[in-house]
N, CA, C, O and CB atoms as a CASP TS submission, in Angstrom:
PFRMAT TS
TARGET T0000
AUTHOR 0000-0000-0000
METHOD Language model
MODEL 1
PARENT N/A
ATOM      1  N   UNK     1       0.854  -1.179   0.000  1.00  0.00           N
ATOM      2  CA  UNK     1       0.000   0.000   0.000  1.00  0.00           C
ATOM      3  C   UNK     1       0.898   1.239   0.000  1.00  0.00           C
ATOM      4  O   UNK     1       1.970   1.216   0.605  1.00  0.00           O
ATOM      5  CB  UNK     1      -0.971   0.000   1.234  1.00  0.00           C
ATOM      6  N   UNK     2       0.513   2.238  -0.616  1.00  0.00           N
ATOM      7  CA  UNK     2       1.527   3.175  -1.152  1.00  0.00           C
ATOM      8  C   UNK     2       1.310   4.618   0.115  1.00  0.00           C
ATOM      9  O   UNK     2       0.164   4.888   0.474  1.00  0.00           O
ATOM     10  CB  UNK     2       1.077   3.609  -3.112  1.00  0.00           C
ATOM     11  N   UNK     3       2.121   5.165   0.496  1.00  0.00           N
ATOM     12  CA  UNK     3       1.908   5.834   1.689  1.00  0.00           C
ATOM     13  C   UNK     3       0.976   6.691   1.771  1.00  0.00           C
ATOM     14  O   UNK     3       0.617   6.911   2.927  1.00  0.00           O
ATOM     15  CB  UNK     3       2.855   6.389   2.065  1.00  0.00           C
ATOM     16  N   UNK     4       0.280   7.437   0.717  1.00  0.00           N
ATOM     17  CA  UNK     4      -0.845   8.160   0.260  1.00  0.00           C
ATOM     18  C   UNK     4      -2.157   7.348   0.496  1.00  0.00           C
ATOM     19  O   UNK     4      -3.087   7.910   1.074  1.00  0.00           O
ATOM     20  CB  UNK     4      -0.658   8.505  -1.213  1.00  0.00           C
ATOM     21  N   UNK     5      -2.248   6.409   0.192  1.00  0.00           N
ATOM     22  CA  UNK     5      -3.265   5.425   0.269  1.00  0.00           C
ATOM     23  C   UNK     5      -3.442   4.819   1.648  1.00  0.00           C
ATOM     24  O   UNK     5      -4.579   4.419   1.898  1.00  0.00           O
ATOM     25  CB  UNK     5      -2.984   4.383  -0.692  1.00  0.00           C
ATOM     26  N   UNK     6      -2.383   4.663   2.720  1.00  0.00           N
ATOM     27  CA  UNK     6      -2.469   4.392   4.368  1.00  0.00           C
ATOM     28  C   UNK     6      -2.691   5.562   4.632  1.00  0.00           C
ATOM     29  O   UNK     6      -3.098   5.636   5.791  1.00  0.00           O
ATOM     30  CB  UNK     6      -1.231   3.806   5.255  1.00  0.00           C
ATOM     31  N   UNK     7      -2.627   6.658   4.085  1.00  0.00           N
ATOM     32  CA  UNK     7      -3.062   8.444   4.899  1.00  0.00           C
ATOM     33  C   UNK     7      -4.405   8.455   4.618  1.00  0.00           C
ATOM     34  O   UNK     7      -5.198   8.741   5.515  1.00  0.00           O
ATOM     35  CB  UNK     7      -2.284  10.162   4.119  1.00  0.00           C
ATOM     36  N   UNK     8      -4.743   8.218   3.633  1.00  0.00           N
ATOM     37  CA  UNK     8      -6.191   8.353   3.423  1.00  0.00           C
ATOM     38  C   UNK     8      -6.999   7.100   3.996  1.00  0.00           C
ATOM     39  O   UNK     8      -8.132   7.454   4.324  1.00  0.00           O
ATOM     40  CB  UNK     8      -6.468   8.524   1.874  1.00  0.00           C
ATOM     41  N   UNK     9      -6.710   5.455   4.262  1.00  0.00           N
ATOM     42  CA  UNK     9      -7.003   4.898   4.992  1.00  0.00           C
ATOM     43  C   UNK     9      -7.234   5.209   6.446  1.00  0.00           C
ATOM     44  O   UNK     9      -8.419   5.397   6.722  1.00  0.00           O
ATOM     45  CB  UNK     9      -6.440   4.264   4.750  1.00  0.00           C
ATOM     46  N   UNK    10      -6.470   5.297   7.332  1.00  0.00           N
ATOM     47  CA  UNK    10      -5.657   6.585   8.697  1.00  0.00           C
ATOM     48  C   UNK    10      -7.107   7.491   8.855  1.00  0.00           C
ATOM     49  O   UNK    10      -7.935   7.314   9.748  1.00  0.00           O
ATOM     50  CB  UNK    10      -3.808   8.055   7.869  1.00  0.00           C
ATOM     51  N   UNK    11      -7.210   8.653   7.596  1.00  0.00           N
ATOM     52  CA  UNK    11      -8.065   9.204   8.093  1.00  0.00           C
ATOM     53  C   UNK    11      -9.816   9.117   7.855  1.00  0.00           C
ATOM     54  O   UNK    11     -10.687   9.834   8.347  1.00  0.00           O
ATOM     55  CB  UNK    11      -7.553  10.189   7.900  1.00  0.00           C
ATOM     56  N   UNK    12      -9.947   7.916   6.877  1.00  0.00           N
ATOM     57  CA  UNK    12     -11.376   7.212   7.274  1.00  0.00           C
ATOM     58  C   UNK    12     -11.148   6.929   8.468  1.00  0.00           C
ATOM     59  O   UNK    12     -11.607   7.699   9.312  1.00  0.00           O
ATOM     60  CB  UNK    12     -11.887   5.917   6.525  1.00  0.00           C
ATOM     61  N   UNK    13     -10.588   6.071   8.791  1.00  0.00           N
ATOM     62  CA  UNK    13     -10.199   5.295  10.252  1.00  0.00           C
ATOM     63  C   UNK    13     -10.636   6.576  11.704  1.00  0.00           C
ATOM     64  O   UNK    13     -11.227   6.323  12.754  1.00  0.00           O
ATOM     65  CB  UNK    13      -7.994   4.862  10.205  1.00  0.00           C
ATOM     66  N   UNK    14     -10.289   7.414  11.404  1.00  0.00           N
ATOM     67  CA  UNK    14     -10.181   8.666  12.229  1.00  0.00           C
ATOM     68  C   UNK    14     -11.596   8.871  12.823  1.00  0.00           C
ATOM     69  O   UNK    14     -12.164   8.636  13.889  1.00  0.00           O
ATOM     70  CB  UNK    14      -9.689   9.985  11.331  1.00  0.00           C
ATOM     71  N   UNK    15     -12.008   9.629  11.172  1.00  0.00           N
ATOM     72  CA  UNK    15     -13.132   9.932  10.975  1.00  0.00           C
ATOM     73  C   UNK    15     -14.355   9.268  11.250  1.00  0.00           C
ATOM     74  O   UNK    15     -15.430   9.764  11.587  1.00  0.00           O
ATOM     75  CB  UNK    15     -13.082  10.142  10.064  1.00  0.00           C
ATOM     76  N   UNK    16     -14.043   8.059  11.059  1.00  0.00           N
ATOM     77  CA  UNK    16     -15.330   6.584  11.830  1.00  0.00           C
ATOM     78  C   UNK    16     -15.345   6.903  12.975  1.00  0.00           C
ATOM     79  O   UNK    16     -16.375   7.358  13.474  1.00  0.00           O
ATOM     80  CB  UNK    16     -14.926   4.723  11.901  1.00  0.00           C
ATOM     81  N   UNK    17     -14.198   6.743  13.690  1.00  0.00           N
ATOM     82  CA  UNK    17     -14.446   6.742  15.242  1.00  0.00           C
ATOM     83  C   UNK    17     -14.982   8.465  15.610  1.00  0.00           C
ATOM     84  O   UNK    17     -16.087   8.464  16.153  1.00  0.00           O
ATOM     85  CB  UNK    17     -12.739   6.242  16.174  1.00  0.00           C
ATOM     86  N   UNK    18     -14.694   9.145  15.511  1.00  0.00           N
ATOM     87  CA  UNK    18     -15.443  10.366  15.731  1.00  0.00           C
ATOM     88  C   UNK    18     -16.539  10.272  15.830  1.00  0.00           C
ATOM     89  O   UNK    18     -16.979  10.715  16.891  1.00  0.00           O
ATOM     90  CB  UNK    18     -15.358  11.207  14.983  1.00  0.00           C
ATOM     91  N   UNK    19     -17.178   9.902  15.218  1.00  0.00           N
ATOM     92  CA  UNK    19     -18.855   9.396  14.673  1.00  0.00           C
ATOM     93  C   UNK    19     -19.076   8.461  15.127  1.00  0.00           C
ATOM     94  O   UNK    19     -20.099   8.051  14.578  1.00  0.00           O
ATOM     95  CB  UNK    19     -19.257   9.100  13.268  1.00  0.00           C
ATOM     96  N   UNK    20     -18.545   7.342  16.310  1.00  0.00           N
ATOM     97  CA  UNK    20     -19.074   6.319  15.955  1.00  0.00           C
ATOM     98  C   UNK    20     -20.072   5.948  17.021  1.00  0.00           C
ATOM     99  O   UNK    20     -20.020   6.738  17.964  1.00  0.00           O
ATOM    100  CB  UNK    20     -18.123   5.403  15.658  1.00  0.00           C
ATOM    101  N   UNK    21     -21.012   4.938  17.172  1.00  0.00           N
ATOM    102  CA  UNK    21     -22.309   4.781  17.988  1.00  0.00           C
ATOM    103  C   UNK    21     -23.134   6.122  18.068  1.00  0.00           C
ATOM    104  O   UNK    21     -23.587   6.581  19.117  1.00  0.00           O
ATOM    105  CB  UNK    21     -21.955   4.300  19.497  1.00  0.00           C
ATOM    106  N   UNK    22     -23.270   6.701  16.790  1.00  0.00           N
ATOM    107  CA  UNK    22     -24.303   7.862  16.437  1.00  0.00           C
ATOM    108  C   UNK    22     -23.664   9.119  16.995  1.00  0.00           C
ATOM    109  O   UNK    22     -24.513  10.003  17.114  1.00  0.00           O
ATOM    110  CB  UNK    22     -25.871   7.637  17.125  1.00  0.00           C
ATOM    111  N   UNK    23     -22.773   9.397  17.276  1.00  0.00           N
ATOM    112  CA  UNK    23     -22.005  10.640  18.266  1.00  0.00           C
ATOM    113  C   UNK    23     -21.421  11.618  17.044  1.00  0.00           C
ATOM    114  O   UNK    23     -20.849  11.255  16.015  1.00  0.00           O
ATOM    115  CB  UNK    23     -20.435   9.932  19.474  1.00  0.00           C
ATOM    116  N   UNK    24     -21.715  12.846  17.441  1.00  0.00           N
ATOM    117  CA  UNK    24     -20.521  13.887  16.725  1.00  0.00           C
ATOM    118  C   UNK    24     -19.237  13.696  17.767  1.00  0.00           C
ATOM    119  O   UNK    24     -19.134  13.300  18.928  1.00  0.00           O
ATOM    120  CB  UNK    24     -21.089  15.842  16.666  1.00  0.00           C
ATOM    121  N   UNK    25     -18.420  14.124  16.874  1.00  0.00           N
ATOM    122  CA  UNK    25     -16.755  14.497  18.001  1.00  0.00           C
ATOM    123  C   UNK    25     -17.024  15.415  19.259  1.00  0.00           C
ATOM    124  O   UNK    25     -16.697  14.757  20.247  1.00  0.00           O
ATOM    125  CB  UNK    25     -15.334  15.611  17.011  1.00  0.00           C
ATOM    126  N   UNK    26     -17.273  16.088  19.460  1.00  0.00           N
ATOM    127  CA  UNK    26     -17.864  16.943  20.182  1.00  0.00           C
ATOM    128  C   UNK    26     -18.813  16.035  21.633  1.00  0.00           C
ATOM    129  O   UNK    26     -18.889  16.524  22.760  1.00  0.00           O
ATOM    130  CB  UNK    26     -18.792  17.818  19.023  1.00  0.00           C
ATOM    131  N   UNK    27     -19.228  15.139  21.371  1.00  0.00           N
ATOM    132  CA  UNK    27     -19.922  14.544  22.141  1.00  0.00           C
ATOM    133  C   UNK    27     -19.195  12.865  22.159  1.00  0.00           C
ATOM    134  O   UNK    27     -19.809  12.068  22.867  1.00  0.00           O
ATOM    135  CB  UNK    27     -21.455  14.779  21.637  1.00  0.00           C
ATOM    136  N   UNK    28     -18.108  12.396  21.520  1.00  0.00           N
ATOM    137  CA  UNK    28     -16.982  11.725  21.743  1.00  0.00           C
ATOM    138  C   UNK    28     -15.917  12.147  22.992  1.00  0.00           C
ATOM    139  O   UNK    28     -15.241  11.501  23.794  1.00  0.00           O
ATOM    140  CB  UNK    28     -16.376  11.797  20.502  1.00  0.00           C
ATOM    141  N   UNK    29     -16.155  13.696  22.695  1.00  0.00           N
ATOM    142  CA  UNK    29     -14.944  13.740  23.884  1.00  0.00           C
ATOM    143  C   UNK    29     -15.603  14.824  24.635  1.00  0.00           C
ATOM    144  O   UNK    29     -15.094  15.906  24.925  1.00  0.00           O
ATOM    145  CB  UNK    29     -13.166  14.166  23.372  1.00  0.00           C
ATOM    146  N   UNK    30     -17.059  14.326  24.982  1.00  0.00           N
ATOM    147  CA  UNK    30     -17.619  14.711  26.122  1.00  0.00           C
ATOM    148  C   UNK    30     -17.522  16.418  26.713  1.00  0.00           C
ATOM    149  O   UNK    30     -17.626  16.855  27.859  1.00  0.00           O
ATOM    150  CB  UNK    30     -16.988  13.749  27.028  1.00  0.00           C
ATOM    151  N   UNK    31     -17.262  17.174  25.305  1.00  0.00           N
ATOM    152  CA  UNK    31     -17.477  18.751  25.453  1.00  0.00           C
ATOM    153  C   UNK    31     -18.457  19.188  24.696  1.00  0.00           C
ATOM    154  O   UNK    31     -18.784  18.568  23.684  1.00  0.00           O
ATOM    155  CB  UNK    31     -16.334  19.590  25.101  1.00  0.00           C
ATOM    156  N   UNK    32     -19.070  20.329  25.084  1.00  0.00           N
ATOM    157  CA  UNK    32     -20.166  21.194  24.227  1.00  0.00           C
ATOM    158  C   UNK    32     -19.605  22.766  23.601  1.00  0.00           C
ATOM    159  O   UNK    32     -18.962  23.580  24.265  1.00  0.00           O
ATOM    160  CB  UNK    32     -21.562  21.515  25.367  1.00  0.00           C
ATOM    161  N   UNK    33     -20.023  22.933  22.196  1.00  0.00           N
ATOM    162  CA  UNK    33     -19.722  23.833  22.115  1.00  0.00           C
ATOM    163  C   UNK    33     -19.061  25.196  22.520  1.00  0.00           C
ATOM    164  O   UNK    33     -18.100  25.837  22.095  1.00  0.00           O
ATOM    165  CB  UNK    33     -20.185  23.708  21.958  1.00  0.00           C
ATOM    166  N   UNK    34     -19.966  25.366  23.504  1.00  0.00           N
ATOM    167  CA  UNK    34     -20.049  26.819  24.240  1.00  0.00           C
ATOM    168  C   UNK    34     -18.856  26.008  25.667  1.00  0.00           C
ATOM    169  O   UNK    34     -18.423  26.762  26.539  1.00  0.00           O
ATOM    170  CB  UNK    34     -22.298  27.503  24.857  1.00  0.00           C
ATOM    171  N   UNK    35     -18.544  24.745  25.685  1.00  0.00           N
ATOM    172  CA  UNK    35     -17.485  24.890  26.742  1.00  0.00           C
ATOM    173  C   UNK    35     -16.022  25.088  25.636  1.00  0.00           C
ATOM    174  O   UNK    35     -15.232  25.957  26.006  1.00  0.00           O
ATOM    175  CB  UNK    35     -17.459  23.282  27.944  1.00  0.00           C
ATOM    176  N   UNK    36     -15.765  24.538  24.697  1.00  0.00           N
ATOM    177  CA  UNK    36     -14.849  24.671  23.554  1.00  0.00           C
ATOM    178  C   UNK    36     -14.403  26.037  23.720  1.00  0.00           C
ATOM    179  O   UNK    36     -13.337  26.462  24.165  1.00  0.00           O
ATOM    180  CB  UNK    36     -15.492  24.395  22.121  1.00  0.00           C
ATOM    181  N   UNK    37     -15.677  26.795  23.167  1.00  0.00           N
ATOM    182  CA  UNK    37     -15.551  28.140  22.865  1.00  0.00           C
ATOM    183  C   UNK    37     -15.018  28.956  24.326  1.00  0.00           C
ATOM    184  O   UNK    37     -14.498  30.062  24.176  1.00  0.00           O
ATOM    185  CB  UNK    37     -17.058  28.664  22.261  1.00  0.00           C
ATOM    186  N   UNK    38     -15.145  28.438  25.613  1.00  0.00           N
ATOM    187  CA  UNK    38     -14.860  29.304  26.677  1.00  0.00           C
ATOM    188  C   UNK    38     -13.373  29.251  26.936  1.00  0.00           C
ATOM    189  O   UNK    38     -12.562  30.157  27.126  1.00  0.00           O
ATOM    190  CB  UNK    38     -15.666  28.945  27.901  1.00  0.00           C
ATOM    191  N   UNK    39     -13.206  27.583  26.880  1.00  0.00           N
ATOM    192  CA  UNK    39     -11.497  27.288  26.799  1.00  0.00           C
ATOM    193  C   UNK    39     -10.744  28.370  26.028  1.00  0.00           C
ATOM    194  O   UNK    39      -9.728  29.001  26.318  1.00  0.00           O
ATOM    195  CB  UNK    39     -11.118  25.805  25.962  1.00  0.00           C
ATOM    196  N   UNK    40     -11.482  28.395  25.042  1.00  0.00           N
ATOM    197  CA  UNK    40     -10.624  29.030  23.816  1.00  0.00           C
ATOM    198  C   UNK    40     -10.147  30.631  24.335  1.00  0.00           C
ATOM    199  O   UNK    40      -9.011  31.105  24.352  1.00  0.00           O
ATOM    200  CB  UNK    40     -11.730  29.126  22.216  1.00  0.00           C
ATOM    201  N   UNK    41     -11.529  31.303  24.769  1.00  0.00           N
ATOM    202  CA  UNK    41     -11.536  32.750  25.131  1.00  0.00           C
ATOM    203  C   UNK    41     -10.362  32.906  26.180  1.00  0.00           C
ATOM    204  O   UNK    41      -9.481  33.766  26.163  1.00  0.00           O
ATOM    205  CB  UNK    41     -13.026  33.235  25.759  1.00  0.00           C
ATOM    206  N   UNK    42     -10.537  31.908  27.078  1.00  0.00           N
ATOM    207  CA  UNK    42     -10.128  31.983  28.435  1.00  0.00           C
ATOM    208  C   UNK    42      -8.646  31.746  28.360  1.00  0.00           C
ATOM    209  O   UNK    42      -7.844  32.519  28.886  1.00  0.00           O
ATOM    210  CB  UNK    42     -10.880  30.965  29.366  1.00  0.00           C
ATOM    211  N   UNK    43      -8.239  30.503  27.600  1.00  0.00           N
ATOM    212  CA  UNK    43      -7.045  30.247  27.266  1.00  0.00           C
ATOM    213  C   UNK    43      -6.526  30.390  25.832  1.00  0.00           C
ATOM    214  O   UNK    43      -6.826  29.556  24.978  1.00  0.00           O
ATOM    215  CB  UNK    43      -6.889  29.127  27.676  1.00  0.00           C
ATOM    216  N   UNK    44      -5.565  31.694  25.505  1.00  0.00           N
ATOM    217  CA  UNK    44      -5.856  31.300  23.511  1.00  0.00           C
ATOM    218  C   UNK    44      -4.652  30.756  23.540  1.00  0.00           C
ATOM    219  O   UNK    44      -4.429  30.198  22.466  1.00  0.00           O
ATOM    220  CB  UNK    44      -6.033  32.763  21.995  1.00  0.00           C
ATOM    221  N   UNK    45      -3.976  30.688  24.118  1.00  0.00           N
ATOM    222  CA  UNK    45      -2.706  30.143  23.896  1.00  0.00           C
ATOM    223  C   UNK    45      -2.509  28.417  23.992  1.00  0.00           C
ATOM    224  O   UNK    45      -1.506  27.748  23.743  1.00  0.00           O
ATOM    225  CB  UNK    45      -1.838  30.862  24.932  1.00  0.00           C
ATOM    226  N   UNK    46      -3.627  28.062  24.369  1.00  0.00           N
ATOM    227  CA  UNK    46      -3.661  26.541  24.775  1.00  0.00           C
ATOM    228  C   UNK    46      -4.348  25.625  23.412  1.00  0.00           C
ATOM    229  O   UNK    46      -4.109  24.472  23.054  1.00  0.00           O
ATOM    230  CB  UNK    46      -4.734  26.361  26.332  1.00  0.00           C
ATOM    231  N   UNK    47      -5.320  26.697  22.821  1.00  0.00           N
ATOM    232  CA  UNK    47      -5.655  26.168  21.389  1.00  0.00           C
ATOM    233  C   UNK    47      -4.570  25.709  20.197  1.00  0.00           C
ATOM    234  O   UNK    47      -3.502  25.557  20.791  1.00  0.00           O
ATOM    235  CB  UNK    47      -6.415  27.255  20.795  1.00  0.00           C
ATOM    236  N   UNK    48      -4.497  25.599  19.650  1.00  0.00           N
ATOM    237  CA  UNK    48      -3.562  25.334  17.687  1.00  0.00           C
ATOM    238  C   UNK    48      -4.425  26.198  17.359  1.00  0.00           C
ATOM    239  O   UNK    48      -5.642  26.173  17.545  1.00  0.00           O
ATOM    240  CB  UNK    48      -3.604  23.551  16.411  1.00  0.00           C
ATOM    241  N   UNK    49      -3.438  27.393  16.596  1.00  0.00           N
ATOM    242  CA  UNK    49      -3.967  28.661  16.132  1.00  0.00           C
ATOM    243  C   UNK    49      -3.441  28.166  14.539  1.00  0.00           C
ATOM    244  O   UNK    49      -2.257  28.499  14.488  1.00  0.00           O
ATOM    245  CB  UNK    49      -3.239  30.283  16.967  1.00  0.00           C
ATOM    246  N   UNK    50      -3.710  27.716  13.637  1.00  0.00           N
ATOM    247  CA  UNK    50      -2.885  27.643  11.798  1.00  0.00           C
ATOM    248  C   UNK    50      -2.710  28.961  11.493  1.00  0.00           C
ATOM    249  O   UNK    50      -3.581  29.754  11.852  1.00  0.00           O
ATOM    250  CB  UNK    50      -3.937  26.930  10.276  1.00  0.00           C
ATOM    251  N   UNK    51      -1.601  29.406  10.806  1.00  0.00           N
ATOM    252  CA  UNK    51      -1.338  30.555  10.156  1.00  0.00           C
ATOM    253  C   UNK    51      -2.315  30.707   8.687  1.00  0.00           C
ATOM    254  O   UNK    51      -2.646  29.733   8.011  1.00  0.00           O
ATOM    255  CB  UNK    51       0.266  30.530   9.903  1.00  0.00           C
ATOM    256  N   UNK    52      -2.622  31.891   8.424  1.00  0.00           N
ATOM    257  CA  UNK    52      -3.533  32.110   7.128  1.00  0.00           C
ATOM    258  C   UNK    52      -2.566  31.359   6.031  1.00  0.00           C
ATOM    259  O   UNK    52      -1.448  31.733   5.678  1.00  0.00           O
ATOM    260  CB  UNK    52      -3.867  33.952   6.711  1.00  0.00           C
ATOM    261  N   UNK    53      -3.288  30.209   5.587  1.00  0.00           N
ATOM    262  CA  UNK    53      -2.852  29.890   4.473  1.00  0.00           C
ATOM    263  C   UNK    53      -1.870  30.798   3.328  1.00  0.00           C
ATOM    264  O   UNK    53      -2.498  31.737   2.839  1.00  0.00           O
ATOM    265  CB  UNK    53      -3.937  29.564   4.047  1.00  0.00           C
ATOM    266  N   UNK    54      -0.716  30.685   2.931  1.00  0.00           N
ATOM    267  CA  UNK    54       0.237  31.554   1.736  1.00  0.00           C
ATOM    268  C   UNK    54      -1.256  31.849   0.552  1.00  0.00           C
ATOM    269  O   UNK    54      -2.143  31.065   0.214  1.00  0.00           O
ATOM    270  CB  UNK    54       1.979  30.190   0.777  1.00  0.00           C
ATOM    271  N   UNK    55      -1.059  33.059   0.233  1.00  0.00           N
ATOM    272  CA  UNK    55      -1.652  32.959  -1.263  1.00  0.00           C
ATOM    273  C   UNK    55      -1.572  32.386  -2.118  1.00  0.00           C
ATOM    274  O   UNK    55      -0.545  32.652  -2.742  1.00  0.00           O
ATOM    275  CB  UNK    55      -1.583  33.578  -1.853  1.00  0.00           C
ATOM    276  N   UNK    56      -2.304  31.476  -2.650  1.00  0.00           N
ATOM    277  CA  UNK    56      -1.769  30.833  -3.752  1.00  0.00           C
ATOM    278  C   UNK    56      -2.566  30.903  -5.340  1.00  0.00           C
ATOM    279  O   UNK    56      -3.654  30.467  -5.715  1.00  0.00           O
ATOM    280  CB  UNK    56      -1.674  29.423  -3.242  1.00  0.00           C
ATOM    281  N   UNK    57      -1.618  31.562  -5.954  1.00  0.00           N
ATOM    282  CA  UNK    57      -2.098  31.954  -7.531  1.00  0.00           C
ATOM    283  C   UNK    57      -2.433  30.214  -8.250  1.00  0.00           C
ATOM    284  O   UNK    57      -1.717  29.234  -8.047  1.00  0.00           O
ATOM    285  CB  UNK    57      -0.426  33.009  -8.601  1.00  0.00           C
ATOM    286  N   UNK    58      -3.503  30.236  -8.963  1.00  0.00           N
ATOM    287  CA  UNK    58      -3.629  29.312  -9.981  1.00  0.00           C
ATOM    288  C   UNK    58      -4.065  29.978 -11.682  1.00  0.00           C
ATOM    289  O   UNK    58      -4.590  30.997 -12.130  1.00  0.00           O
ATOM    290  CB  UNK    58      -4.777  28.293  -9.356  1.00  0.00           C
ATOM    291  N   UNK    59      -3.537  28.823 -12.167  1.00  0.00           N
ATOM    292  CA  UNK    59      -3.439  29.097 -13.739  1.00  0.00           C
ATOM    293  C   UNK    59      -4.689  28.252 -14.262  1.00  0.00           C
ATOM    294  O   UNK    59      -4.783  27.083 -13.890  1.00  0.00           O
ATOM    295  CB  UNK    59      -1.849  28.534 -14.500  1.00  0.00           C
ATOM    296  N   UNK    60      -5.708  28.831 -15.159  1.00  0.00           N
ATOM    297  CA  UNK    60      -7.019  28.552 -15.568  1.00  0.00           C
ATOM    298  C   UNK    60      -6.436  28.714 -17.308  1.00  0.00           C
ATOM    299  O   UNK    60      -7.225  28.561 -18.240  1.00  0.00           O
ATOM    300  CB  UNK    60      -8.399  29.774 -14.831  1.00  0.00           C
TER
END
């Protein structure tokens, strides 16, 4: 199996369990929204912040 093809395996795999026995992620790991969102306010430094994506020009 070619390493592209176990990444995308990996993240079905992921993605099942998130969901799985009828659950969103969110209710997998036993938080609600509005507690997410308070962590976040309260602590921003404790979140993964991604930098704005580089611009990226495409050719049409």
């Amino acid at each position: 199996m070619k390493k592209t093809e176990m990444t995308v395996a990996e993240a079905k795999r992921l993605v099942a369990e998130m969901f799985a026995n009828g659950k969103n992620p969110m209710e997998q790991f036993g938080i609600t929204w509005e507690e997410a969102e308070s962590i976040e306010r309260n602590n921003p430094g404790l979140t993964l912040k991604c930098p704005e994506e580089p611009l990226r020009l495409y050719a049409y």
